[in-house]
ROZABA-906129 format. One record per residue (C-alpha): x, y, z; residue in one letter. Coordinates in steps of 0.5 Angstrom, whole numbers, plus 500, padded with zeros to 3 digits. Example, Ala and Ser with C-alpha at 12.3 -4.5 7.8 and 13.67 -1.06 7.14 Angstrom:
525491516A;527498514S;
This chain:
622548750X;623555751X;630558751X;630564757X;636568759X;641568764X;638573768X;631569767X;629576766X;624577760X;626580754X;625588753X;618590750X;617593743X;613599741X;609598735X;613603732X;621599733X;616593730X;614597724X;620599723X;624592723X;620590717X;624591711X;622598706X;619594700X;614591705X;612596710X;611600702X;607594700X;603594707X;602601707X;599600700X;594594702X;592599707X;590604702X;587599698X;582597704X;580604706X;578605698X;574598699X;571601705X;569607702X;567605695X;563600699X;559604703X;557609698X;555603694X;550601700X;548608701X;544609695X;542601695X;539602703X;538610704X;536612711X;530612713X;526618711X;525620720X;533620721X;534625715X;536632718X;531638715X;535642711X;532650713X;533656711X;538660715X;535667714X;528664717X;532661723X;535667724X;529672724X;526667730X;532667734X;533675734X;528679738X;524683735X;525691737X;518693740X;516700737X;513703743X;
């Protein structure tokens, strides 16, 4: 059985920075590290996959020269 307050109101709500910061210091180092862990995990993995399965050869973005796209932009003086 649950134990309520006198007042029967519920307790006041914790934001995730009060959570965090009741955690021990060792731990919330140890749990910043697991998180860093992850993300080199993560990227390290993607790059992995990216080579094995590169995307297909329609989804690749055309590389141009930009002088030639800003020679088909700009208007050409007319010699009149």
């Amino acid at each position: 059985m649950a134990s309520t307050s006198s007042s029967g109101s519920p307790p006041p709500r914790r934001t995730l920075w009060d959570i965090y910061k009741g955690i021990a210091p060792r731990h919330r180092v140890i749990l910043g590290m697991g998180f860093m862990a992850f993300s080199m995990v993560g990227i390290w993995a993607s790059d992995k996959l990216e080579k094995k399965y590169p995307p297909p050869v329609d989804n690749r973005v055309a590389r141009i020269n930009h002088s030639d796209a800003m020679d088909k932009q700009s208007p050409k003086p007319s010699s009149s």
